[in-house]
PARO-410775 format. One record per atom (N, C-alpha, C): residue in three letters; x, y, z. Coordinates in steps of 0.2 Angstrom, whole numbers, padded with zeros to 4 digits, always signed. Example, Ala and Ser with C-alpha at 12.3 -4.5 7.8 and 13.67 -1.06 7.14 Angstrom:
% PARO-410775
ALA+0066-0028+0039
ALA+0062-0022+0039
ALA+0066-0016+0039
SER+0064-0011+0035
SER+0068-0005+0036
SER+0064+0000+0039
% end
This chain:
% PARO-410775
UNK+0016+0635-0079
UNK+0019+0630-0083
UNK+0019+0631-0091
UNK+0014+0632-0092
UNK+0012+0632-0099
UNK+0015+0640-0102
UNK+0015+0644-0098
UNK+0019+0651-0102
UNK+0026+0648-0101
UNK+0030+0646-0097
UNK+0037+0644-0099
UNK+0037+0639-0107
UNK+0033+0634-0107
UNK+0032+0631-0113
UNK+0032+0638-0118
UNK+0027+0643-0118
UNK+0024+0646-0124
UNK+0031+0650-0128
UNK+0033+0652-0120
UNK+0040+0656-0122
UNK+0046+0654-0125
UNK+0046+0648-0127
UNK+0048+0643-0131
UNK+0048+0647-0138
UNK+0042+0647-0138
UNK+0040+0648-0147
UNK+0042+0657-0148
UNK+0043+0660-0143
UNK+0047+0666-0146
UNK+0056+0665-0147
UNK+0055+0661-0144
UNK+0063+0661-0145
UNK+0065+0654-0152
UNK+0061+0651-0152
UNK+0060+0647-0159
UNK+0062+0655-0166
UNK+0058+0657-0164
UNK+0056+0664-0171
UNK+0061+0669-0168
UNK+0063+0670-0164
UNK+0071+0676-0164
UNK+0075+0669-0167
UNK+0076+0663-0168
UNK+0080+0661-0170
UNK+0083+0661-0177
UNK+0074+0660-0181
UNK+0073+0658-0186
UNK+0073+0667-0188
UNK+0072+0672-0187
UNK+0070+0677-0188
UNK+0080+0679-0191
UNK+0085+0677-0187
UNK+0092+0680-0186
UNK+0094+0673-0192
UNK+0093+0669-0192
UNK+0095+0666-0196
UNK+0094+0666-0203
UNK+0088+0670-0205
UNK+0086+0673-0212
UNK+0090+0679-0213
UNK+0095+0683-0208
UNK+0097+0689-0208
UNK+0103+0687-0210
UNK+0106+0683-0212
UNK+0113+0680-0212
UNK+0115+0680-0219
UNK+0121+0683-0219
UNK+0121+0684-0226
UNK+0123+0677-0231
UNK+0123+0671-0228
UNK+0123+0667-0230
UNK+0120+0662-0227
UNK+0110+0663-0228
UNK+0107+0658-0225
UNK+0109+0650-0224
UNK+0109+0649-0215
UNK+0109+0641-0217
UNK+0101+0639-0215
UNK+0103+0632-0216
UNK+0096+0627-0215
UNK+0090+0630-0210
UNK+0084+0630-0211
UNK+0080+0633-0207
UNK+0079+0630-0199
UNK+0078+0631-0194
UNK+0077+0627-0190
UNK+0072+0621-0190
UNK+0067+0623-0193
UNK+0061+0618-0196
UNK+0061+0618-0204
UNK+0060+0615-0207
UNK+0060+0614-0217
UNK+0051+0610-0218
UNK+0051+0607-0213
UNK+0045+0603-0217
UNK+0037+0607-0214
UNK+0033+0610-0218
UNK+0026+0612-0216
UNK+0021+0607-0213
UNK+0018+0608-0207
UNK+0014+0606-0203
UNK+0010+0608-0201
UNK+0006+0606-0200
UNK-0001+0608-0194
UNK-0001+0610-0188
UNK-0001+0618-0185
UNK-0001+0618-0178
UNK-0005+0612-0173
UNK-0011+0611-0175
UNK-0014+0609-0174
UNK-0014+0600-0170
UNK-0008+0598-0172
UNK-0004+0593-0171
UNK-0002+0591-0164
UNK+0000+0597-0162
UNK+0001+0598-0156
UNK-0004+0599-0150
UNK-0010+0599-0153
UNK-0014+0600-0146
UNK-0017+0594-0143
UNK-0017+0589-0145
UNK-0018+0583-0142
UNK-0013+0582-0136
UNK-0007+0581-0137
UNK+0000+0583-0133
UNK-0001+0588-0126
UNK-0004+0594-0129
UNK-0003+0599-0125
UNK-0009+0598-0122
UNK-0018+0593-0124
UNK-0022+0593-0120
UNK-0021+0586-0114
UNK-0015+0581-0116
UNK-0012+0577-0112
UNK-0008+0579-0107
UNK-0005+0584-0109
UNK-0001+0589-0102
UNK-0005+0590-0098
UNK-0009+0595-0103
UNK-0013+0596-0094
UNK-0017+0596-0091
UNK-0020+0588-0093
UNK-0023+0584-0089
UNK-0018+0579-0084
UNK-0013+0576-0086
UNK-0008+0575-0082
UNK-0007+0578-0077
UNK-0004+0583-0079
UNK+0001+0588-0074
UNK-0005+0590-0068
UNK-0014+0591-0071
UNK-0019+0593-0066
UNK-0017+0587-0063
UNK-0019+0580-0064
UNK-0021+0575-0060
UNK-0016+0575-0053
UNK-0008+0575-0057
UNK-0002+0573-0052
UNK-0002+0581-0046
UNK-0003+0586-0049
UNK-0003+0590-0043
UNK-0010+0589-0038
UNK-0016+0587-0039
UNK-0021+0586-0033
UNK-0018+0579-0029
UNK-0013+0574-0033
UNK-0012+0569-0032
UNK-0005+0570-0024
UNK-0002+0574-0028
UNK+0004+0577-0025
UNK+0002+0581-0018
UNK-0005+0583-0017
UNK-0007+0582-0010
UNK-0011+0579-0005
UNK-0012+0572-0007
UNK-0011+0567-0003
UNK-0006+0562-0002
UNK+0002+0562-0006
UNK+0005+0559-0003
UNK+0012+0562-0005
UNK+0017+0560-0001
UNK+0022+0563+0001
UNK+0028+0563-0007
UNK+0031+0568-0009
UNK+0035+0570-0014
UNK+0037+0565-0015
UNK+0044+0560-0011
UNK+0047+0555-0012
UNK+0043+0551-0017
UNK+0037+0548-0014
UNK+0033+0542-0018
UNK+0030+0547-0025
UNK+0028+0553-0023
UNK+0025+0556-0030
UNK+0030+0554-0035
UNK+0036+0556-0033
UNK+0042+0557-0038
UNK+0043+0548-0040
UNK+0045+0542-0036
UNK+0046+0537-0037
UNK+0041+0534-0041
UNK+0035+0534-0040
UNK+0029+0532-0044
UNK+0027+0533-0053
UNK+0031+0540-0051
UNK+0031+0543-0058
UNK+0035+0538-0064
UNK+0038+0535-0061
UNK+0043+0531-0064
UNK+0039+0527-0069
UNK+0032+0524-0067
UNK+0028+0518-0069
UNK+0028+0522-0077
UNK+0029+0527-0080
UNK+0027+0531-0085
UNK+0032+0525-0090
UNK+0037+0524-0088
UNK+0043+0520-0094
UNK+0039+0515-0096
UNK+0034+0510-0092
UNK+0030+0507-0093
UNK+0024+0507-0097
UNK+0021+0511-0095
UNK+0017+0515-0101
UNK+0020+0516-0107
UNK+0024+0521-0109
UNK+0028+0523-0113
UNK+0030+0516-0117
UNK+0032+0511-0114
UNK+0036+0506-0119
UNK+0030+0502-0123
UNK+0024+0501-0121
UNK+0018+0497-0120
UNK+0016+0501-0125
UNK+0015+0507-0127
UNK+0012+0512-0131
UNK+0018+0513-0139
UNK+0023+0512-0136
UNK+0026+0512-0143
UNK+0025+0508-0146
UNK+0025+0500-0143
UNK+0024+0495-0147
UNK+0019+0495-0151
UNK+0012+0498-0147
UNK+0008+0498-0151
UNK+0006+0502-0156
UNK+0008+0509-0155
UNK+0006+0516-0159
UNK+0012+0515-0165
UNK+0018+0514-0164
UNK+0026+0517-0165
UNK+0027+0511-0168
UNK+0026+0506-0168
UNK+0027+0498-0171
UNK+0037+0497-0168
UNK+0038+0498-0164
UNK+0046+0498-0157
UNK+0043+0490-0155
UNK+0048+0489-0158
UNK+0049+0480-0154
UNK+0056+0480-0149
UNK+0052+0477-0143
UNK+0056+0477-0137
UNK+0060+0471-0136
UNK+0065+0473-0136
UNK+0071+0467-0134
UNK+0068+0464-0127
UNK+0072+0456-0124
UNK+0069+0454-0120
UNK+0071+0457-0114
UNK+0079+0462-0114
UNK+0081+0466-0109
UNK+0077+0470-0106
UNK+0073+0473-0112
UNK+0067+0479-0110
UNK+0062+0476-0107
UNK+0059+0471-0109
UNK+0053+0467-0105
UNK+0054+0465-0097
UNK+0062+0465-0096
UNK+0062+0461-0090
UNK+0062+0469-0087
UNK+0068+0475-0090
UNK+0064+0481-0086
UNK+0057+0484-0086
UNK+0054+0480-0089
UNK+0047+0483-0086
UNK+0046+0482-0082
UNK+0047+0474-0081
UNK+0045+0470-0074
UNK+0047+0470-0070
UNK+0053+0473-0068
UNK+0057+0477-0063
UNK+0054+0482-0059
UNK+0052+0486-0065
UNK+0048+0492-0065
UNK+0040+0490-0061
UNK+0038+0487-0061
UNK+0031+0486-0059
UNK+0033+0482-0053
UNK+0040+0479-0051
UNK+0039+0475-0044
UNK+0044+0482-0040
UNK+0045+0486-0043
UNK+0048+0491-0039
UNK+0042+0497-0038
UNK+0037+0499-0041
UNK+0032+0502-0040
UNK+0027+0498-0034
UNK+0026+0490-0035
UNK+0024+0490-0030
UNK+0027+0490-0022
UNK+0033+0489-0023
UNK+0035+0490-0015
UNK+0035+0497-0014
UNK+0035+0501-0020
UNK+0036+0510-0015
UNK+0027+0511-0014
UNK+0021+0507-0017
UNK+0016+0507-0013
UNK+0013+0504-0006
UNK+0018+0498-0006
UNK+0020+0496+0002
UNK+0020+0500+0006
UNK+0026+0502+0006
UNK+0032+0506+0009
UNK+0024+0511+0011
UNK+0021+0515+0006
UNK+0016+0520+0009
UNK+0011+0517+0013
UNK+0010+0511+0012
UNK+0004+0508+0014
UNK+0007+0507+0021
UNK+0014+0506+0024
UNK+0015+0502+0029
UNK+0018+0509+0033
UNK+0019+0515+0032
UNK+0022+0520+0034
UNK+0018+0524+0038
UNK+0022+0527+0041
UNK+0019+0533+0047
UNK+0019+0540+0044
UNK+0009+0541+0043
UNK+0008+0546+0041
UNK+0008+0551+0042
UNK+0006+0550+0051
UNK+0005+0556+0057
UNK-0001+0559+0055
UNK-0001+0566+0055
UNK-0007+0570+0054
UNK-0009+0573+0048
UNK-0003+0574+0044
UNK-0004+0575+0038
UNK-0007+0573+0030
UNK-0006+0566+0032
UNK-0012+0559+0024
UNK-0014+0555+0030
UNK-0021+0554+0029
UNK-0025+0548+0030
UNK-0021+0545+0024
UNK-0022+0537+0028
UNK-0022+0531+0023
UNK-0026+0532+0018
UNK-0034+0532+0019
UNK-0037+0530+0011
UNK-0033+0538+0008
UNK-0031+0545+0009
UNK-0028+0547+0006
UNK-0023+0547+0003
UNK-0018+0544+0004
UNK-0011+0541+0003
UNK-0014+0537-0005
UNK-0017+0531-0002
UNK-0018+0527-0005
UNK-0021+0530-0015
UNK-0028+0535-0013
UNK-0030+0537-0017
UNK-0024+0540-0024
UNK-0022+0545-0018
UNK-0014+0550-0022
UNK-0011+0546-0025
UNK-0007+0540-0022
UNK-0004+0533-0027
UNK-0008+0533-0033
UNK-0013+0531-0032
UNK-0017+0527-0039
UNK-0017+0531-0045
UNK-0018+0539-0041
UNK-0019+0544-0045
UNK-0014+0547-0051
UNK-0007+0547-0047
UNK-0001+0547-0050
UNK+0001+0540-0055
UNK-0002+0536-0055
UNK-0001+0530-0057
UNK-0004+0531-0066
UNK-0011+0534-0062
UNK-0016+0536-0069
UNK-0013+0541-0073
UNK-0011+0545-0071
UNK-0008+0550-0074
UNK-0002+0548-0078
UNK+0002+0542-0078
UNK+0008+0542-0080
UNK+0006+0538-0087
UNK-0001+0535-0088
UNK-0004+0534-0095
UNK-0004+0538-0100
UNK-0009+0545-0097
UNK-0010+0552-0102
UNK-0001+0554-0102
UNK+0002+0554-0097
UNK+0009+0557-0100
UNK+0012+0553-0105
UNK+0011+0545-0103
UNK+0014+0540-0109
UNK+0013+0543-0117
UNK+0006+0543-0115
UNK+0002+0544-0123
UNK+0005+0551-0127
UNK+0005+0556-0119
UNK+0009+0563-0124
UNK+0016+0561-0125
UNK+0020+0558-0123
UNK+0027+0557-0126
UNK+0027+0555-0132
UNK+0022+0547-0132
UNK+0023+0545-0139
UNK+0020+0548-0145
UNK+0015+0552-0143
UNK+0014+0557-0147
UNK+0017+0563-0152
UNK+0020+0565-0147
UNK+0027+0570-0148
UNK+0032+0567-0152
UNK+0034+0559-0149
UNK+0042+0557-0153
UNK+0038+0557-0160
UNK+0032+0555-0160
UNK+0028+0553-0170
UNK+0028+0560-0172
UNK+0026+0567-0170
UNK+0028+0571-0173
UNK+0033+0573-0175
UNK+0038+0575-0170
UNK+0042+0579-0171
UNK+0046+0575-0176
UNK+0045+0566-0177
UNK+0050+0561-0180
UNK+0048+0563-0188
UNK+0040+0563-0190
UNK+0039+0563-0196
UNK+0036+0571-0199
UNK+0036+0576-0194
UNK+0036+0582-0198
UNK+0044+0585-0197
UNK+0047+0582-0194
UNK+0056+0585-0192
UNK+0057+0591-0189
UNK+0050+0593-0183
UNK+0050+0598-0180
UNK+0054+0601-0174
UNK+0058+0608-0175
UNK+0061+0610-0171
UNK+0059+0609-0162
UNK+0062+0606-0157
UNK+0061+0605-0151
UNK+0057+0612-0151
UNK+0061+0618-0151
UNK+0058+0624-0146
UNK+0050+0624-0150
UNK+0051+0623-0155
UNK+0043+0626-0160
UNK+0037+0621-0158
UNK+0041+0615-0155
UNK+0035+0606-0154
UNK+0033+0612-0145
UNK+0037+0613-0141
UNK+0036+0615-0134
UNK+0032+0622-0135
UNK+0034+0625-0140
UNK+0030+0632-0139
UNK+0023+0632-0141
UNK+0024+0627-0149
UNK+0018+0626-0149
UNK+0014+0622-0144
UNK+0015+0618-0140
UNK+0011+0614-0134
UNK+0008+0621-0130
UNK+0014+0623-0129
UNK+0009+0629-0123
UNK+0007+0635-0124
UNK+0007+0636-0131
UNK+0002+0640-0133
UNK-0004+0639-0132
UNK-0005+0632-0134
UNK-0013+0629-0136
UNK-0014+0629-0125
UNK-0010+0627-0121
UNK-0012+0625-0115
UNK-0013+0633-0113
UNK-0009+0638-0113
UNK-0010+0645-0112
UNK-0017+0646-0113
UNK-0018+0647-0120
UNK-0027+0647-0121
UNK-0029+0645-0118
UNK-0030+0638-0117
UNK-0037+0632-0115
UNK-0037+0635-0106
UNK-0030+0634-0102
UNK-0031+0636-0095
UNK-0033+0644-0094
UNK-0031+0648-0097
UNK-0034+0655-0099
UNK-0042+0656-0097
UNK-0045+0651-0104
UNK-0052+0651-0104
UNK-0055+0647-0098
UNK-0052+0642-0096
UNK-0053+0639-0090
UNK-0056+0643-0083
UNK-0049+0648-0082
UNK-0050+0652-0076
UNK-0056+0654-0074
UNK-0059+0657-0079
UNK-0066+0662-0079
UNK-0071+0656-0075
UNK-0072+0650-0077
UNK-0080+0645-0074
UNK-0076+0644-0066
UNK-0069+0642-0067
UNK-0067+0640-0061
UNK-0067+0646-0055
UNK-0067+0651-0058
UNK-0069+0658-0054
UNK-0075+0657-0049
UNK-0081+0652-0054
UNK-0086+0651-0049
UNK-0090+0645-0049
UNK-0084+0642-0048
UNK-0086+0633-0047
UNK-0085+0632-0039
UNK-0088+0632-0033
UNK-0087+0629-0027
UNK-0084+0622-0028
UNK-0077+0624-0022
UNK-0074+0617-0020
UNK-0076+0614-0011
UNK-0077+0617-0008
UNK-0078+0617-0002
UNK-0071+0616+0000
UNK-0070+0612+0006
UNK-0064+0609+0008
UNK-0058+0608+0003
UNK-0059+0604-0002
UNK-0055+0605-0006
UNK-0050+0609-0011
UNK-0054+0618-0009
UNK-0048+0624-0011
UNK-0045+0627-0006
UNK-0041+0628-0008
UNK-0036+0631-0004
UNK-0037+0641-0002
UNK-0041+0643-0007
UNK-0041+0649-0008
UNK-0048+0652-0003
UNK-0047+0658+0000
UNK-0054+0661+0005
UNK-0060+0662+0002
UNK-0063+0659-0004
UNK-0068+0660-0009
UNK-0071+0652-0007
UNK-0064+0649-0006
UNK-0066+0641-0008
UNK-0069+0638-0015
UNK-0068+0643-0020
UNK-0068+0640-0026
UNK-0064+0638-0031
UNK-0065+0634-0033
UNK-0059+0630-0037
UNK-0054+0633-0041
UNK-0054+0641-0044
UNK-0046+0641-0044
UNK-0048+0649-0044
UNK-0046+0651-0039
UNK-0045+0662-0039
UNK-0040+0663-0040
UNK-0040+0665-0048
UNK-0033+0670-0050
UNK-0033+0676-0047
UNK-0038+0679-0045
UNK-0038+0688-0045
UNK-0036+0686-0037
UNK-0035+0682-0031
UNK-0032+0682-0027
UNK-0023+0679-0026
UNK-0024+0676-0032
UNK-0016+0674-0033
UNK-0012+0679-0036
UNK-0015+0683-0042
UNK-0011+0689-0045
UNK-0011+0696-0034
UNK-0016+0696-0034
UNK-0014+0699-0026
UNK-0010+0696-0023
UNK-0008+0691-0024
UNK-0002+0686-0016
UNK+0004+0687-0022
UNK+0005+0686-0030
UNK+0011+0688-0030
UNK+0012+0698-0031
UNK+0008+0701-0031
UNK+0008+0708-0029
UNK+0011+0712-0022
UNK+0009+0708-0017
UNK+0010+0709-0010
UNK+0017+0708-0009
UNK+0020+0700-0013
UNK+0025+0695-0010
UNK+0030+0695-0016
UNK+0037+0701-0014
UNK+0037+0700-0020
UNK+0044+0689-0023
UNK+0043+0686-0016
UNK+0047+0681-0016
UNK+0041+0676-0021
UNK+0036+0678-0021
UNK+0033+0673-0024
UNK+0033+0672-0031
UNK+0033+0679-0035
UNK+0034+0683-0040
UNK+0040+0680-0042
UNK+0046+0681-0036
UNK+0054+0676-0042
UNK+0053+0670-0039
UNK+0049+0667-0037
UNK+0051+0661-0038
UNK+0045+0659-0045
UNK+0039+0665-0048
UNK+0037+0660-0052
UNK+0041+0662-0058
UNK+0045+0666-0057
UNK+0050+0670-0065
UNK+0053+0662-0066
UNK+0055+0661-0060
UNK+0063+0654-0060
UNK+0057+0647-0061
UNK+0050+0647-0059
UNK+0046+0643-0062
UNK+0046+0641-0069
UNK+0045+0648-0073
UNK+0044+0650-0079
UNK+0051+0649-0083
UNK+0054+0647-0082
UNK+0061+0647-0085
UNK+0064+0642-0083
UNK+0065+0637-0077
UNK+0065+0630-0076
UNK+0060+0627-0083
UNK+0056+0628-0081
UNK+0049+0623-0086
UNK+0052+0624-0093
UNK+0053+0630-0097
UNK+0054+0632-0100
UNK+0062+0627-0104
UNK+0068+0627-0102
UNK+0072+0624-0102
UNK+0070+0615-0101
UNK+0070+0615-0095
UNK+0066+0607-0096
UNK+0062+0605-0103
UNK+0057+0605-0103
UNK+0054+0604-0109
UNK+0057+0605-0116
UNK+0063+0610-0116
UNK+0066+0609-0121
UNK+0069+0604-0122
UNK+0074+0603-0117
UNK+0076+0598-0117
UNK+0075+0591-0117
UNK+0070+0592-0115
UNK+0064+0585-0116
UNK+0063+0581-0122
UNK+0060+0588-0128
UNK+0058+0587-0132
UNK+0065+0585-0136
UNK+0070+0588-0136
UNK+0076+0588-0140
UNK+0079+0580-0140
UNK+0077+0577-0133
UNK+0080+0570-0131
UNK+0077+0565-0134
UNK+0069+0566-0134
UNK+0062+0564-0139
UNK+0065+0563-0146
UNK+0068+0569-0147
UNK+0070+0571-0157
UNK+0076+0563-0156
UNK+0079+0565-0154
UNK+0087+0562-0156
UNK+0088+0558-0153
UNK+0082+0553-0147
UNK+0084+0547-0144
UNK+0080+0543-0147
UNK+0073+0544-0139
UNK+0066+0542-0140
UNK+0065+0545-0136
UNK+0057+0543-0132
UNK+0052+0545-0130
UNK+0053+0542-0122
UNK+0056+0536-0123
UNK+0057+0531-0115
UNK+0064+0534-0113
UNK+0071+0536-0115
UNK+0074+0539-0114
UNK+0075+0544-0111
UNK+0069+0549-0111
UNK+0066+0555-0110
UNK+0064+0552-0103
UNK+0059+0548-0103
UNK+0057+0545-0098
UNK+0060+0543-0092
UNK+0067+0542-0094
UNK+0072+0538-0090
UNK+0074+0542-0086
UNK+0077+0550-0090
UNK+0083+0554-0087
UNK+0077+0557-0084
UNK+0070+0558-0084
UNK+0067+0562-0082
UNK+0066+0561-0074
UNK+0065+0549-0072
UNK+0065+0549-0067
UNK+0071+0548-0064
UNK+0076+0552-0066
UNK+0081+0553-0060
UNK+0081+0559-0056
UNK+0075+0564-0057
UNK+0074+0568-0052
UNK+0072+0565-0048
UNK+0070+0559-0047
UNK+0067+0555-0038
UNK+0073+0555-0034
UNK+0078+0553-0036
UNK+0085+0553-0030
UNK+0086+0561-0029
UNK+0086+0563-0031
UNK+0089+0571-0028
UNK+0080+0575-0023
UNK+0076+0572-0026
UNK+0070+0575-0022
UNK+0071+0571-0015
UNK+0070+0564-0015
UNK+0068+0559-0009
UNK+0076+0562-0003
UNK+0080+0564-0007
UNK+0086+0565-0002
UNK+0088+0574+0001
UNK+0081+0576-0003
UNK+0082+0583+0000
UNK+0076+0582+0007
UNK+0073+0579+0003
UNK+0064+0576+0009
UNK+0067+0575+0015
UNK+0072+0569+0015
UNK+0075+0567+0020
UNK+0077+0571+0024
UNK+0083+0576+0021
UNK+0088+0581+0024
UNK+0086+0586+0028
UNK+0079+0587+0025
UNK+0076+0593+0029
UNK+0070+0592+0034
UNK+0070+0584+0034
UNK+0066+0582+0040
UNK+0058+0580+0036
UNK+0055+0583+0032
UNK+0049+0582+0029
UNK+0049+0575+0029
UNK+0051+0569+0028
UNK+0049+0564+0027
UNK+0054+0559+0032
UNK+0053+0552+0034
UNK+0054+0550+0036
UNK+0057+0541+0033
UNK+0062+0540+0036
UNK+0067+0534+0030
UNK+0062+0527+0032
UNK+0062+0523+0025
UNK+0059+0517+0026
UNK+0063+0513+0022
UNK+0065+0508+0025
UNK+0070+0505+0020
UNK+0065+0500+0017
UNK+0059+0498+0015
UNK+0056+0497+0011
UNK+0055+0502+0003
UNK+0055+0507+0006
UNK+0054+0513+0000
UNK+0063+0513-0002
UNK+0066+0513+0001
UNK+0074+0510-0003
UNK+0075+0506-0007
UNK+0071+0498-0006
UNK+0072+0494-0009
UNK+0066+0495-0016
UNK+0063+0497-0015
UNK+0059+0499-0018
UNK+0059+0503-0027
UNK+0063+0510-0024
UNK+0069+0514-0028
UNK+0074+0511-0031
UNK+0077+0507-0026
UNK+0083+0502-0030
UNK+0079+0499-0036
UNK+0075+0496-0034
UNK+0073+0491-0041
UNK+0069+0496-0046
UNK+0066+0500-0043
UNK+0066+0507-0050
UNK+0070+0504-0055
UNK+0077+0508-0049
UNK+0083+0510-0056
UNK+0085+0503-0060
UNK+0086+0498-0056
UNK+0087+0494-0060
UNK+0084+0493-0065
UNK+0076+0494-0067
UNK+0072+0492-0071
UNK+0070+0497-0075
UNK+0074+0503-0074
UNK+0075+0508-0077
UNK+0082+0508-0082
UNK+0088+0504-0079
UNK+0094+0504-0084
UNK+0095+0497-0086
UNK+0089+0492-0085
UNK+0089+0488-0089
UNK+0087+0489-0095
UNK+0080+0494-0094
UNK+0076+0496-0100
UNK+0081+0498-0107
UNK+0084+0504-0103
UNK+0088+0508-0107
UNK+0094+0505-0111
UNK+0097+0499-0107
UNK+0104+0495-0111
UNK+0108+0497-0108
UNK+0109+0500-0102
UNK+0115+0499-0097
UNK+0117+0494-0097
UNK+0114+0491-0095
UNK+0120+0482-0096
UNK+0123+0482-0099
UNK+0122+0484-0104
UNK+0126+0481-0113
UNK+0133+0483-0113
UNK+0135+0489-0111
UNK+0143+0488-0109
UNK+0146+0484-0104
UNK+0144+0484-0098
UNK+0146+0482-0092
UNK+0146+0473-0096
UNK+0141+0470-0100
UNK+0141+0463-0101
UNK+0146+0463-0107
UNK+0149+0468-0112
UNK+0152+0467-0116
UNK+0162+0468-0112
UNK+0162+0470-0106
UNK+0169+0473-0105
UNK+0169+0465-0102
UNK+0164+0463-0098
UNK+0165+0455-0096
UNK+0166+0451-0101
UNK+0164+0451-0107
UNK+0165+0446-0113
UNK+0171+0448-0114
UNK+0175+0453-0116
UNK+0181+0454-0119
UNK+0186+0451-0112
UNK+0185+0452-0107
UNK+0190+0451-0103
UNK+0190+0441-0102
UNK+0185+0439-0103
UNK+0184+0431-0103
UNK+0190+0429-0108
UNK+0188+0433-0115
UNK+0189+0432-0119
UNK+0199+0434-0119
UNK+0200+0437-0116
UNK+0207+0442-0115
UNK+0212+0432-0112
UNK+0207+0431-0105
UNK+0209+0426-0102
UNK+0211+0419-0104
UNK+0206+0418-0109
UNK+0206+0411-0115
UNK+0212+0413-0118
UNK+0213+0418-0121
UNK+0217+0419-0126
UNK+0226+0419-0121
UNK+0227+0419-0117
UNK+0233+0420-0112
UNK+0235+0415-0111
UNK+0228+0410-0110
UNK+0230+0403-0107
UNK+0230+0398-0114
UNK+0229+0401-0118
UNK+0230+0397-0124
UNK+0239+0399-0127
UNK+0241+0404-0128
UNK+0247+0408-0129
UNK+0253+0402-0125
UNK+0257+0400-0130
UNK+0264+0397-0129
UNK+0265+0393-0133
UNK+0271+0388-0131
UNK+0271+0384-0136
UNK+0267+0377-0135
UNK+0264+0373-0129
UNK+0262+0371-0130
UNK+0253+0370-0133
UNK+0253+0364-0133
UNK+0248+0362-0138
UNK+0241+0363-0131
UNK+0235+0361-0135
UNK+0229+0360-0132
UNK+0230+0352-0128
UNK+0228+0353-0123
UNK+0229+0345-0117
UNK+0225+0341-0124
UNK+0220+0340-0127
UNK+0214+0336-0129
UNK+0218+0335-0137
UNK+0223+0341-0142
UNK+0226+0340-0147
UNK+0229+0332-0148
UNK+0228+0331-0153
UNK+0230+0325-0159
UNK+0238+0329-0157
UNK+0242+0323-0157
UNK+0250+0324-0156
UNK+0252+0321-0164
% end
């Protein structure tokens, strides 16, 4: 994840790099000097995030990981008020609370669903909570990110690349303790300890389908984030938020399609009220109530139109 991010920051500099070749320089991609350093808080909430939701991501079923995630808009607006000084219309208030009675029903929905053999309930339930916590430290890196990148004017690719430089390093240096920290049960790996690279570089060595899917890993992530960060620049941070949970629809209907998961029309109801308390947040209403206004107003105006007078007119 974090090398897609880093790979950002070379192509920040081929860009900056062809830009000073020009025979008539324009504006630089970034103008204002900053602190690398800025960015490692960001990049230390990444990934702790991204760790918590992937051990989270195997105790409950993608749909809900993906639908859960949503509770971050939440986060995210509770944080701006406070950090950002973003005063929240009442439209936005009532999406949050949309947002929090739609996350409880997709917790329902897991609570009242057929596991089978693959989540115990207390593990369902644990995964829930986990992805819930997670969506705090993501909160805190978004609105970390909109405050930089807004008052030093930093370029998207340079805010991404710098994040994954700093997370490249820290997980880097991680590897080595993790080489010999037993997990028992818990790892996946023939050592049984908590993270074997020297086993993973051999699985993508042997296989070479694992090797492209992590290239297209590396280059999804990479894109994503950019465009993440670009929507952070030029929207906000909840915005980002928004178009982000609209990955749950396309996940939960691939889960379905391919058999993995199984339909609960509580977790529908559940997702409905998501979205709505997702495009309440946002200002979708705001057209839809204004095409209603002008058309009221289209009608008053038609039935007023003639020669006659108002019934209640002075004659």
């Amino acid at each position: 994840m974090f090398l897609g991010e880093f790979s950002c920051l070379g192509v920040f500099y081929l860009l900056l790099w062809r830009e000073r070749r020009r025979p008539e320089p324009g504006p630089a991609p970034s103008s204002q000097p900053f602190s690398s350093l800025l960015f490692l808080p960001p990049a230390l909430c990444d990934m702790t995030g991204t760790s918590i939701m992937y051990v989270a991501l195997n105790m409950t079923s993608a749909s809900s990981f993906q639908m859960l995630r949503g509770s971050v808009i939440v986060f995210t607006g509770l944080l701006s008020v406070a950090f950002l000084g973003r005063r929240l219309e009442l439209s936005q208030w009532l999406g949050i609370a949309a947002t929090i009675v739609g996350l409880v029903l997709v917790g329902l929905a897991d609570l009242r669903g057929d596991h089978g053999q693959k989540h115990k309930l207390s593990e369902v339930i644990t995964g829930d909570l986990l992805i819930v916590m997670a969506q705090v430290i993501v909160a805190i890196q978004m609105v970390l990110e909109e405050k930089f990148v807004y008052k030093h004017d930093v370029h998207p690719l340079q805010a991404v690349g710098t994040e994954g430089f700093f997370g490249f390093v820290i997980l880097a240096l991680l590897l080595v303790p993790m080489y010999y920290i037993p997990a028992g049960g818990f790892s996946g790996n023939p050592r049984r300890a908590l993270e074997d690279a020297l086993d993973a570089f051999c699985q993508v060595g042997h296989r070479p389908l694992i090797a492209l899917a992590l290239l297209g890993n590396v280059g999804s992530i990479a894109f994503f984030n950019f465009a993440g960060v670009s929507v952070t620049k030029e929207l906000s941070a909840t915005t980002r938020m928004v178009l982000d949970s609209l990955r749950t629809l396309v996940v939960w209907a691939v889960s379905l399609a391919v058999g993995w998961e199984s339909f609960h029309g509580l977790q529908v109801l559940g997702f409905g009220v998501l979205l709505a308390g997702t495009a309440l947040y946002n200002g979708l209403h705001r057209p839809l109530l204004a095409r209603l206004a002008r058309g009221s107003a289209a009608e008053r105006e038609g039935l007023l139109q003639g020669d006659r007078g108002a019934i209640n007119s002075e004659s």
